[in-house]
C-alpha positions in Angstrom: 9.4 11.3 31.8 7.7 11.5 28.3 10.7 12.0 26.4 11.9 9.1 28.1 9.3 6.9 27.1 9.0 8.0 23.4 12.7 7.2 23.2 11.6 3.5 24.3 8.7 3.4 22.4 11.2 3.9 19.1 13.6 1.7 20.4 12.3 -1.3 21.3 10.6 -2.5 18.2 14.6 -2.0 16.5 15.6 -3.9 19.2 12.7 -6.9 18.2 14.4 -6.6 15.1 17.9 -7.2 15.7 17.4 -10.1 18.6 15.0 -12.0 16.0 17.5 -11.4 12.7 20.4 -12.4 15.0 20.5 -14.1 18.2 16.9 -16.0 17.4 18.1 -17.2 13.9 21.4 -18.3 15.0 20.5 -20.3 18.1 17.0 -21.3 17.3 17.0 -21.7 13.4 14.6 -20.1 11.3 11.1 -21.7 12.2 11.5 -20.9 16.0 7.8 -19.8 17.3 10.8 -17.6 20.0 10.6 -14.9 17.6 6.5 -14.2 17.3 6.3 -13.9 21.2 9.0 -11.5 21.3 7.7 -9.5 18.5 4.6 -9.3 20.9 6.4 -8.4 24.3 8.5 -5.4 22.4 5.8 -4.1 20.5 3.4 -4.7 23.9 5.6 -2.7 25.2 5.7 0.1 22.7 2.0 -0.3 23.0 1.7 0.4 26.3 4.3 3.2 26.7 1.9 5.1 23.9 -1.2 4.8 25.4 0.4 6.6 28.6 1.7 9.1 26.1 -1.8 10.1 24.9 -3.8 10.0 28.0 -1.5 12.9 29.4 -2.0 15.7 27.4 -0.5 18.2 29.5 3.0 16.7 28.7 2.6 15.7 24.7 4.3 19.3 23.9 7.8 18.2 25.5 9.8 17.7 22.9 13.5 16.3 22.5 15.7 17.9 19.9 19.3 17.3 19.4 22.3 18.9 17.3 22.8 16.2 14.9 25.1 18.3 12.3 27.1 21.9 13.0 29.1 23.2 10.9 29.8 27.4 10.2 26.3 28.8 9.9 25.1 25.4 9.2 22.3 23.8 12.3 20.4 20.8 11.6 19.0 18.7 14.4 17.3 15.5 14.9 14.8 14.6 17.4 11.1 13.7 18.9 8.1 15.9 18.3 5.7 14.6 21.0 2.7 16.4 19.9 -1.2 15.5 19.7 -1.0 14.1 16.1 1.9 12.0 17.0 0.5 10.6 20.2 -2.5 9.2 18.2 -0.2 7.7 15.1 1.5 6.0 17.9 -1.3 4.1 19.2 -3.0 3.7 15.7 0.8 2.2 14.9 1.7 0.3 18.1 -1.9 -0.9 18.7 -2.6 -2.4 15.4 0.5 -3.6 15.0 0.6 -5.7 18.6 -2.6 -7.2 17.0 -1.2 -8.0 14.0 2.1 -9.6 16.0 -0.5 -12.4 17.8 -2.7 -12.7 14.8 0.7 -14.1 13.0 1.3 -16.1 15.8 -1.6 -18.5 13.8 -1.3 -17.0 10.3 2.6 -17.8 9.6 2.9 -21.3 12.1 4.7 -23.9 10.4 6.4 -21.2 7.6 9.9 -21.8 6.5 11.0 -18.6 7.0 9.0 -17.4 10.3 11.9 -15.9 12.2 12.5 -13.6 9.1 9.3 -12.8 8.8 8.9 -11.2 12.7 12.1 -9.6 12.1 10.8 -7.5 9.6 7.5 -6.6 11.7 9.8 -5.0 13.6 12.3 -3.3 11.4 8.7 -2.0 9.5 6.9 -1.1 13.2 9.7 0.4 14.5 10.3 2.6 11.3 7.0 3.6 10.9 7.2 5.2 14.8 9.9 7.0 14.4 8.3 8.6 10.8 5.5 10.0 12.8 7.7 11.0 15.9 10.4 12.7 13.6 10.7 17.0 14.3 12.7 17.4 11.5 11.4 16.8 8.2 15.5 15.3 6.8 14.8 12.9 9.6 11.4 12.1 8.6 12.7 11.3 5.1 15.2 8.8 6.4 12.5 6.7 8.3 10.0 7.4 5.5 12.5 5.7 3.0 13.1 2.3 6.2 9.3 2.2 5.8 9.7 2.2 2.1 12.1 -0.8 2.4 10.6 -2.6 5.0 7.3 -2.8 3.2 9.9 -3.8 -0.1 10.9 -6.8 2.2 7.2 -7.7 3.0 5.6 -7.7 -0.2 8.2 -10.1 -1.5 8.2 -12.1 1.6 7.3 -15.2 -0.6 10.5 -14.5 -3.4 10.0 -17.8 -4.4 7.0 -16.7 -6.3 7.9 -14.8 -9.2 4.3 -12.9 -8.6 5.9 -11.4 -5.6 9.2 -10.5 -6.5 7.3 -8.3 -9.3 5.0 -6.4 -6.5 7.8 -6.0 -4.5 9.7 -4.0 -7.0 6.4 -2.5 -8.6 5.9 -0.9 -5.2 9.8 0.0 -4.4 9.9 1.8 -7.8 6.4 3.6 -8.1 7.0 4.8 -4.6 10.8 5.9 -5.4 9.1 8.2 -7.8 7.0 10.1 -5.6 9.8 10.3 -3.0 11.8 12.2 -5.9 9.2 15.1 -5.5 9.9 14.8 -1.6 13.7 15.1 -2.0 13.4 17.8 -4.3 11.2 19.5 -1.3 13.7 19.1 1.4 16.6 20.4 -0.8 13.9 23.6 -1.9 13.8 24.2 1.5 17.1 24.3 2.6 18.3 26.6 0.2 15.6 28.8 1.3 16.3 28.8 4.7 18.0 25.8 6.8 15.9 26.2 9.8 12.3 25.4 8.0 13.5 21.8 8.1 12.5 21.7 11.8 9.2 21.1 11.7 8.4 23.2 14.8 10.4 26.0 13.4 8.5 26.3 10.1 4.9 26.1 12.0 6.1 29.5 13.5 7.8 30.8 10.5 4.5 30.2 8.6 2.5 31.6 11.5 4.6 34.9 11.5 4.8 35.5 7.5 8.2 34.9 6.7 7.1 32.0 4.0 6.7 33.2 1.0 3.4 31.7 -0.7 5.4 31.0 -4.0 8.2 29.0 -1.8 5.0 27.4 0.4 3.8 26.2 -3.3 6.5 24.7 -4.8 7.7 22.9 -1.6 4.3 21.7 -1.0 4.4 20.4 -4.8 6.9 18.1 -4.1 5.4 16.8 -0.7 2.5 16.4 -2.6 4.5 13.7 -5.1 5.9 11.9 -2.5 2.7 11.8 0.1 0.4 10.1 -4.0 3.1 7.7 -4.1 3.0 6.1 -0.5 -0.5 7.2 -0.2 -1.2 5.3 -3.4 -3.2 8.3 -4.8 -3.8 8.7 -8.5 -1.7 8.6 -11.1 0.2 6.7 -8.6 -1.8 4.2 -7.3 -1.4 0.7 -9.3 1.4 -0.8 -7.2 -0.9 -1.0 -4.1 -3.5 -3.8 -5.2 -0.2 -6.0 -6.5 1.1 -5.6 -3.1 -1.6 -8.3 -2.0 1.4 -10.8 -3.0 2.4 -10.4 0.6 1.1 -12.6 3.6 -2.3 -11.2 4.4 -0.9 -10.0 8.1 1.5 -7.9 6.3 -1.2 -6.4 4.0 -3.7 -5.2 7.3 -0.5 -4.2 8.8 0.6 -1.4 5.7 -3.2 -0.3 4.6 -4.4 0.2 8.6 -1.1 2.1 10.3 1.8 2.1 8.1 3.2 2.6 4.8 -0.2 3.7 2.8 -1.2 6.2 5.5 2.3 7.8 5.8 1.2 9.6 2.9 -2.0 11.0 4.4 0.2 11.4 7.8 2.9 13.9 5.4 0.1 16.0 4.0 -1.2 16.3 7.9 1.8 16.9 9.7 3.2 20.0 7.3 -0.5 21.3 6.8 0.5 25.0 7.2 2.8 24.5 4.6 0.1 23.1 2.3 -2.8 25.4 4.0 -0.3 28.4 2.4 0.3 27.4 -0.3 -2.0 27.5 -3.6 -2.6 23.9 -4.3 -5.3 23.1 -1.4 -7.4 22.8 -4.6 -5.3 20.3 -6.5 -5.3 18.4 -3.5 -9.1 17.7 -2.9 -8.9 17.2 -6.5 -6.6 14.0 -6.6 -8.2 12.9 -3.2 -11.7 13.1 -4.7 -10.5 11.0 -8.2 -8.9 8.6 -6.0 -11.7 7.6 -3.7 -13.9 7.4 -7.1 -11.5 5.1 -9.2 -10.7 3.3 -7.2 -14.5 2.2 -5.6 -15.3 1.7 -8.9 -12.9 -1.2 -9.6 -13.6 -2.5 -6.1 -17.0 -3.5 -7.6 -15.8 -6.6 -10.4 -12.6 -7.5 -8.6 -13.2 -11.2 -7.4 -9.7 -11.5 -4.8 -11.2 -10.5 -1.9 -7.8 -9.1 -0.7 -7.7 -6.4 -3.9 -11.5 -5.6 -2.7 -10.0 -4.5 0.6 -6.9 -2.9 -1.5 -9.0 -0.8 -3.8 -11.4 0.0 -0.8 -7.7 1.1 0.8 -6.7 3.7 -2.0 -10.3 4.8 -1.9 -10.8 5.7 1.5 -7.4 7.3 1.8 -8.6 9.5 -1.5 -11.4 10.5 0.7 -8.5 11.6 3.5 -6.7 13.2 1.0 -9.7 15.1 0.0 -10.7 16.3 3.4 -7.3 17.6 4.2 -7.6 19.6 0.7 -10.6 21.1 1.8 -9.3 22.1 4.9 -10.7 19.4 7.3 -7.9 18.5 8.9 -9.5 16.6 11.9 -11.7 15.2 10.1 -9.3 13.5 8.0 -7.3 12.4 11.1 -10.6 11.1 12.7 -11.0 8.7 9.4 -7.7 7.7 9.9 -8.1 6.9 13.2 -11.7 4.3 12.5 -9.8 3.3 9.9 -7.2 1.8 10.7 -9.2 -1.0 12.7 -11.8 -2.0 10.9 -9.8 -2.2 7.6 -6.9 -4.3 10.0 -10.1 -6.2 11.1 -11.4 -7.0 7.3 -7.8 -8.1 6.3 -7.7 -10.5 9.1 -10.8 -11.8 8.3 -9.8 -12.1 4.5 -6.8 -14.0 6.0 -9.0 -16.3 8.4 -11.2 -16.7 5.1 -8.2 -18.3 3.2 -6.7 -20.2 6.1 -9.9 -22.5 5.4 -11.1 -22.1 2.3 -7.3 -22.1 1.0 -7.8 -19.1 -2.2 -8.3 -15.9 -1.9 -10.8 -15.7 -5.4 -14.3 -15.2 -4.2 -15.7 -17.3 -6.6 -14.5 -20.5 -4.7 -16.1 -19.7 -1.7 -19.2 -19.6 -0.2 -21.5 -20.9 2.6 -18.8 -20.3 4.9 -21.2 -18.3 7.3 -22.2 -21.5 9.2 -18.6 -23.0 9.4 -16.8 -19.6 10.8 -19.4 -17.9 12.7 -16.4 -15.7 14.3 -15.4 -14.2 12.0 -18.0 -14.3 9.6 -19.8 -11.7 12.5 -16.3 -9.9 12.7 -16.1 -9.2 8.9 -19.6 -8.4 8.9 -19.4 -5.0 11.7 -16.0 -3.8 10.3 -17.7 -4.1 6.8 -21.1 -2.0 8.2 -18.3 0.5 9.7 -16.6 0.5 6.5 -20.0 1.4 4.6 -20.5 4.2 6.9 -23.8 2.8 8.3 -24.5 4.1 11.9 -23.8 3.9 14.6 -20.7 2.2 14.1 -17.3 3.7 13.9 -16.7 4.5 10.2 -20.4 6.5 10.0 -19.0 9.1 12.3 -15.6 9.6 10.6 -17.4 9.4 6.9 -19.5 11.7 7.9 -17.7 14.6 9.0 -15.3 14.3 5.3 -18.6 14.3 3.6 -20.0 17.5 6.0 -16.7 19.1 5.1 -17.5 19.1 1.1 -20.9 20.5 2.1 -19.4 23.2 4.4 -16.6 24.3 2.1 -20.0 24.8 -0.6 -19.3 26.3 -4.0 -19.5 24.1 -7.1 -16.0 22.5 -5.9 -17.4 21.6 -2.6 -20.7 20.6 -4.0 -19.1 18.2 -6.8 -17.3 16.5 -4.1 -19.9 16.0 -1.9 -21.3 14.6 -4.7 -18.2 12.5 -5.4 -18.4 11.8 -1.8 -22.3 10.1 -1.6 -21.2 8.4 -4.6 -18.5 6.5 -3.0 -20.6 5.6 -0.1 -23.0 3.9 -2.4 -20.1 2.3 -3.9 -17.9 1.6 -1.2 -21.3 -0.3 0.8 -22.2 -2.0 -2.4 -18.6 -3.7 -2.8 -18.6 -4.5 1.0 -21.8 -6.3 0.8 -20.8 -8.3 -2.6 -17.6 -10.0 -0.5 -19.8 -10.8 2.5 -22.6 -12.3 0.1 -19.7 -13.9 -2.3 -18.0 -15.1 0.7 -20.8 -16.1 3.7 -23.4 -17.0 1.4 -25.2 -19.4 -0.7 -23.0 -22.9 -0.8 -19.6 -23.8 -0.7 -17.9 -23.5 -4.1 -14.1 -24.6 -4.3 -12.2 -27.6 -2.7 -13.7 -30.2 -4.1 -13.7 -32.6 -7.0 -16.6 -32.3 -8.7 -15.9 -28.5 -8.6 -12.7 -29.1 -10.0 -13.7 -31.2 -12.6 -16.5 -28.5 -13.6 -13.4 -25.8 -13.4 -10.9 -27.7 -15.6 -13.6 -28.0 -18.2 -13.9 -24.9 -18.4 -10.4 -24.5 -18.7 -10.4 -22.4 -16.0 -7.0 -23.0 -13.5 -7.6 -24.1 -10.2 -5.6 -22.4 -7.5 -3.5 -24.8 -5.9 -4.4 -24.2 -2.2 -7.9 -24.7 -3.1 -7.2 -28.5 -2.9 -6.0 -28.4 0.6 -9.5 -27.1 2.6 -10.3 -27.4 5.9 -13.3 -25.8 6.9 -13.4 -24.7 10.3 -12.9 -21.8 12.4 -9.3 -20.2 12.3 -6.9 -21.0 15.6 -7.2 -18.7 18.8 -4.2 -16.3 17.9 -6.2 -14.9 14.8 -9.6 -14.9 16.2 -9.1 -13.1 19.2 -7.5 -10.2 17.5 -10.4 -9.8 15.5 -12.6 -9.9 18.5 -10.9 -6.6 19.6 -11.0 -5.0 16.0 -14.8 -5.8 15.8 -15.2 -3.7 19.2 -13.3 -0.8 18.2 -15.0 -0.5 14.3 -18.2 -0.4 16.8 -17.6 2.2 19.4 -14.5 3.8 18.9 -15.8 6.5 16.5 -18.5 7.9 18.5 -16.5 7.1 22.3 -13.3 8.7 20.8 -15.3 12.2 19.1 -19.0 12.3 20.5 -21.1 15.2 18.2 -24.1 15.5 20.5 -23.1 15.8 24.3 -20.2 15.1 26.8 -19.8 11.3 27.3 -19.0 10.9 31.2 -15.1 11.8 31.1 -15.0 12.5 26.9 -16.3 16.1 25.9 -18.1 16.6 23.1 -15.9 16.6 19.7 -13.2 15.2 22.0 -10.8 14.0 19.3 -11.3 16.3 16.9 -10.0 19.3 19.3 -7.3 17.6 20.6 -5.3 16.6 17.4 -6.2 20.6 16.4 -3.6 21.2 19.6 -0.9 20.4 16.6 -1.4 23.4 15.1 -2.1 25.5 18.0 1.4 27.7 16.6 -0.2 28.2 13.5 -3.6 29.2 14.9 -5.8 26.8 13.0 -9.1 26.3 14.5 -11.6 24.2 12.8 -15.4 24.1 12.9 -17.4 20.7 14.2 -20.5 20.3 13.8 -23.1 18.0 12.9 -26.2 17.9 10.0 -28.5 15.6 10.4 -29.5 15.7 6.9 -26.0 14.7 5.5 -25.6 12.1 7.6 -29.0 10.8 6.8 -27.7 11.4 3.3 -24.9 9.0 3.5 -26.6 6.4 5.1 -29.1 6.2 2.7 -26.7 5.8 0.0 -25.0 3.3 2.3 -27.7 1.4 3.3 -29.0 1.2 -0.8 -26.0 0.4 -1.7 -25.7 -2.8 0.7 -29.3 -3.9 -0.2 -28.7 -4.0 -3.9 -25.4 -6.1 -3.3 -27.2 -8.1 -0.9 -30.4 -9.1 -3.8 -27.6 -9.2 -6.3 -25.3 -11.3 -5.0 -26.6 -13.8 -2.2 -27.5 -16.2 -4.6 -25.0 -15.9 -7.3 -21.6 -14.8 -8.0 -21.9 -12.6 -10.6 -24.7 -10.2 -11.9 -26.7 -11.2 -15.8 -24.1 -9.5 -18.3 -25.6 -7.5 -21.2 -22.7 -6.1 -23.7 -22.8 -2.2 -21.8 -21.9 -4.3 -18.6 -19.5 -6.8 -20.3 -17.3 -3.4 -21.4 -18.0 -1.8 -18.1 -16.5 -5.0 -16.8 -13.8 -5.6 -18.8 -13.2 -1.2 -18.4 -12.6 -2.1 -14.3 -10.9 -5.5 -15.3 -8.2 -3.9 -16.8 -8.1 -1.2 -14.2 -8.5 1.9 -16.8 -5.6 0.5 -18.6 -3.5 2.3 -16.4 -1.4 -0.8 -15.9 -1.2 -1.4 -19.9 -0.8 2.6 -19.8 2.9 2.1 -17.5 3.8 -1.3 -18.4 3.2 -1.8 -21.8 3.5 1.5 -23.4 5.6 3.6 -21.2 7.8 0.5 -19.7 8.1 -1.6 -22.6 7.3 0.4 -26.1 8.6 3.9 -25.1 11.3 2.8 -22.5 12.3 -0.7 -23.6 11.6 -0.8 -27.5 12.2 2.8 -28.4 14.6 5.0 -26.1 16.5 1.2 -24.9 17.1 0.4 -28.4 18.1 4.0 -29.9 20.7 3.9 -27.3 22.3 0.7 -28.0 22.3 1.3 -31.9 24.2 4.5 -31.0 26.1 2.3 -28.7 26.7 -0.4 -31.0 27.0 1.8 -34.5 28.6 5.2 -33.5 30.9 4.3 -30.3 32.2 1.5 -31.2 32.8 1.8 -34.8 34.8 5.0 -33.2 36.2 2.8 -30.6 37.2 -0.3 -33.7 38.3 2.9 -36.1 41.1 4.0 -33.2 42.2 0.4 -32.8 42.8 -0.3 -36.5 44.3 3.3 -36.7 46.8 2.6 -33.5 47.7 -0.8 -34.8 48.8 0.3 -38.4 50.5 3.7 -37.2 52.3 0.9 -34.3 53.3 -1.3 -37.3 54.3 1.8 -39.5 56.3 3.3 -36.9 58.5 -0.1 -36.8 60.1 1.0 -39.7 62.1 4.0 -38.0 63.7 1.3 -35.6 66.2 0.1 -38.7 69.4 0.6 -36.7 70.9 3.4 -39.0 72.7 6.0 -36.8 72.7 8.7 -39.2 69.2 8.3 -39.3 68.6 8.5 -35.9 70.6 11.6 -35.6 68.9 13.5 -38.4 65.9 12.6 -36.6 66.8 14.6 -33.9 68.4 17.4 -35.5 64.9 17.9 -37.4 63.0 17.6 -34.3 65.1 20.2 -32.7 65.1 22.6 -35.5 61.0 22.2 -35.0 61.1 22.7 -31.4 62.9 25.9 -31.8 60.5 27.2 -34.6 57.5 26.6 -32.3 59.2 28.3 -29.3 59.7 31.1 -31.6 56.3 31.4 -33.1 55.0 30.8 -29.7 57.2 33.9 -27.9 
């Protein structure tokens, strides 16, 4: 019965997909609102079918696995791994993305192309289920690269604008490079033995010894590339803030349960892999540079949208890090509180520019009055965000940053001390949209604030003319209604740390997605320390106040020249950008390797080509003058050549 319903649960979002790019388009045109409902109903559905899935734990180890190629000694198969980790991705997946469906409903009404648009909700949905139900790691791949498309397909939704078309290909190619490293992986692998491509099979190839730790650390290398580039994880992180270009439903859709947490999901799913090999180190490492580079630009960034992206690439740097350090439920956990109060904050970002028509902070304001709805729902999954008990994200924070502390040592005490720093960080950016955007007075939409703007020569965003201040429709409130409760009581209802809640035991969550690994053995340790988490939330709750004084009355803090650099530092996002596009893109790739190629192109192979031309064109003209109709020329012509032919043979034999 299980394996039955995961089969649907794949299946129906494809088939979303196909009746909305086909039947939908043809019959109903392009604008139908047809297309949005059925989006919901399929996805409903999968929605549904997963919860069933989760809340029977004796069956989540079925497991369907099918001979997909035979041939000699050759055995690779395709199939479902239905196994606690899975089970949760598949609510986190389904249920977010049902929300998202309705919340569109609002969001896209009246777009041109709003049939194409649900069509690929459900081509990305769908793929993103079967990544996380995929037992063999060829098959993963396959829906790993959909997912890579599909979110290709989103970010340029809009390929009118030229700003999108660029994100979309900035994403599609950063990611292609990471998934290199992955490829590499799966053909390591296979070489070394066939069989560790089944997921299931390597867990107890691992578990037994038969995995060398040198083959464990080079295939794990390559993971590693592919999980920073989806992940967005330093060096490879620049194309997620540019993917903003997308509608704003798309964008809570890939940084709550798809695309960006595939990465995380990799690292998690072939953690014995990783756990043997010798790069658990390296790991934290980039995790714990992520979260802190990336927090730091969230604090000068005035889209709120790239807030929420850089607070995206942070928080999964703080996943990354725990699963480094060997917390793998507590990275899961994170995942799990994260995916609804992040889906809840993009909403709201969206609500925020269905009125205020821009997404740049500094045109909005005094908004708090005018969209009390969502003003309260961006305020709890922003507290949850900055880890500030008792909501949701303060329980998931906490046990990352109880990891570093537990793990001790100077690496484990330098990222617990990344970790608090963050926290401050992450609470004090949270706090600057809320003030930037709830606060004060309104600021954009109109005249006399576009009069002040063009004197400045500053550009005024188009939508800004075209505000309507007032709450957004029911189809993107109500979603956030839901998200607000979850970022509230899902962290501590899902994983209580003090006693048994009625029917949930005590670290519920944590020891049921450690069922996973139950071939390998892993058994992790939960607790809970007061003084860390008293710890974070100090740093959280600082971190909020001094936004709060900083911001509510202005938009941007007194500038002295340390600041102005500091600003200008983040601005430019640590010339990483400048670092890819202009120097390695355009000078190195473009200007020097482009051009060296086409001067040999142009001055070696074809000269050569002009030189065998000219040469075949004056030996064709000299050769006319053997055709001068002389027998006895013609005949001495061939005696000669036979005399030759003879002298060769003879040399020859």
């Amino acid at each position: 019965m299980i394996e039955l319903m995961a089969l649907i649960v794949l299946t129906v979002p494809f088939i979303g997909f196909f009746i909305n790019s086909t039947i939908v388009r043809i019959l109903f045109g392009s604008e139908s609102i047809i297309s949005g409902y059925i989006n919901s109903f399929f996805i409903g559905i999968s929605l549904i079918l997963s919860l069933i899935i989760l809340f029977n734990p004796s069956d989540v180890t079925n497991q369907i696995n099918l001979t997909w190629l035979n041939l000699f000694d050759l055995n690779i198969t395709f199939g479902l791994l239905i196994d606690p980790l899975t089970s949760i991705m598949l609510v986190i997946v389904s249920g977010i993305s049902f929300l998202v469906q309705i919340y569109s409903l609002g969001y896209m009404h009246g777009d041109k192309s709003y049939t194409r648009y649900f069509a690929y909700m459900s081509l990305f949905t769908g793929s993103m289920l079967g990544l996380v139900m995929s037992r063999n790691i060829l098959q993963l791949f396959i829906f790993w690269e959909l997912v890579g498309v599909s979110s290709y397909l989103l970010i340029g939704f809009w390929f009118n604008r030229s700003s999108a078309v660029v994100a979309a290909k900035k994403a599609f190619i950063m990611t292609r490079f990471g998934d290199f490293g992955f490829l590499f992986s799966i053909i390591y692998l296979f070489n070394f033995n066939p069989a560790s491509l089944d997921i299931v099979e390597l867990y107890k190839m691992i578990a037994a010894g038969t995995v060398p730790t040198k083959i464990a650390t080079i295939a794990s290398l390559g993971f590693l590339f592919g999980a920073i580039g989806k992940s967005a994880q330093f060096p490879l992180h620049s194309w997620l803030p540019d993917a903003m270009e997308g509608p704003t439903s798309v964008s809570a859709l890939i940084h709550s349960a798809t695309m960006v947490t595939a990465g995380v999901f990799l690292i998690a799913r072939l953690f014995p892999l990783f756990d043997h090999s010798q790069i658990m180190i390296l790991i934290a490492s980039i995790g714990a540079i992520t979260s802190l580079i990336a927090a730091t630009m969230g604090l000068t960034s005035t889209d709120i949208k790239r807030v929420l992206a850089y607070s995206t690439i942070s928080q999964l740097g703080y996943m990354v890090m725990a699963l480094g350090l060997g917390a793998y439920s507590a990275a899961i956990f994170h995942l799990f509180t994260h995916a609804f109060f992040k889906a809840g904050l993009f909403l709201c970002a969206g609500s925020v520019h269905h009125a205020s028509g821009t997404f740049n902070m500094k045109f909005m304001g005094g908004l708090q009055s005018k969209m009390k709805l969502t003003y309260y729902s961006m305020l709890i999954c922003g507290v949850s965000l900055a880890g500030i008990f008792p909501l949701s994200g303060f329980w998931s924070k906490d046990e990352i940053i109880l990891s570093t502390f537990n793990y001790g040592g100077f690496f484990g005490y330098l990222c617990l001390l990344i970790g608090l720093i963050v926290a401050f960080m992450t609470a004090f950016y949270m706090f600057r949209t809320i003030s930037l955007t709830f606060y004060g007075s309104f600021r954009g939409g109109g005249d006399e604030e576009r009069k002040i703007l063009k004197s400045n020569n500053i550009e005024v965003p188009e939508t800004v003319q075209n505000v309507h201040l007032e709450e957004s429709p029911k189809f993107m409130t109500y979603p956030l209604i839901v998200l607000s409760f979850f970022a509230i009581f899902i962290g501590y209802a899902a994983n209580p740390v003090f006693f048994d809640l009625i029917f949930i035991n005590k670290h519920a969550f944590s020891e049921f997605v450690e069922k996973s690994l139950e071939i390998y053995h892993y058994h992790g340790t939960h607790s809970f320390n007061f003084t860390i988490a008293l710890l974070s939330t100090f740093m959280a709750i600082i971190g909020s106040l001094f936004a709060l004084n900083t911001y509510k009355s202005k938009t941007e803090i007194y500038k002295n020249t340390l600041i102005k650099n500091i600003n200008y530092l983040l601005d430019k996002k640590y010339f990483i950008d400048y670092l890819y596009e202009k120097v390695i893109v355009e000078n190195i790739f473009y200007e020097t390797i482009c051009r060296s190629f086409a001067w040999i192109d142009n001055n070696i192979f074809d000269q050569i080509n002009i030189l065998l031309s000219r040469f075949s064109y004056r030996f064709g003209l000299n050769s006319l003058k053997l055709q001068n109709g002389q027998i006895h020329s013609y005949g001495l012509a061939m005696i000669l050549s036979g005399i030759v032919s003879v002298l060769i043979l003879i040399l020859l034999g």
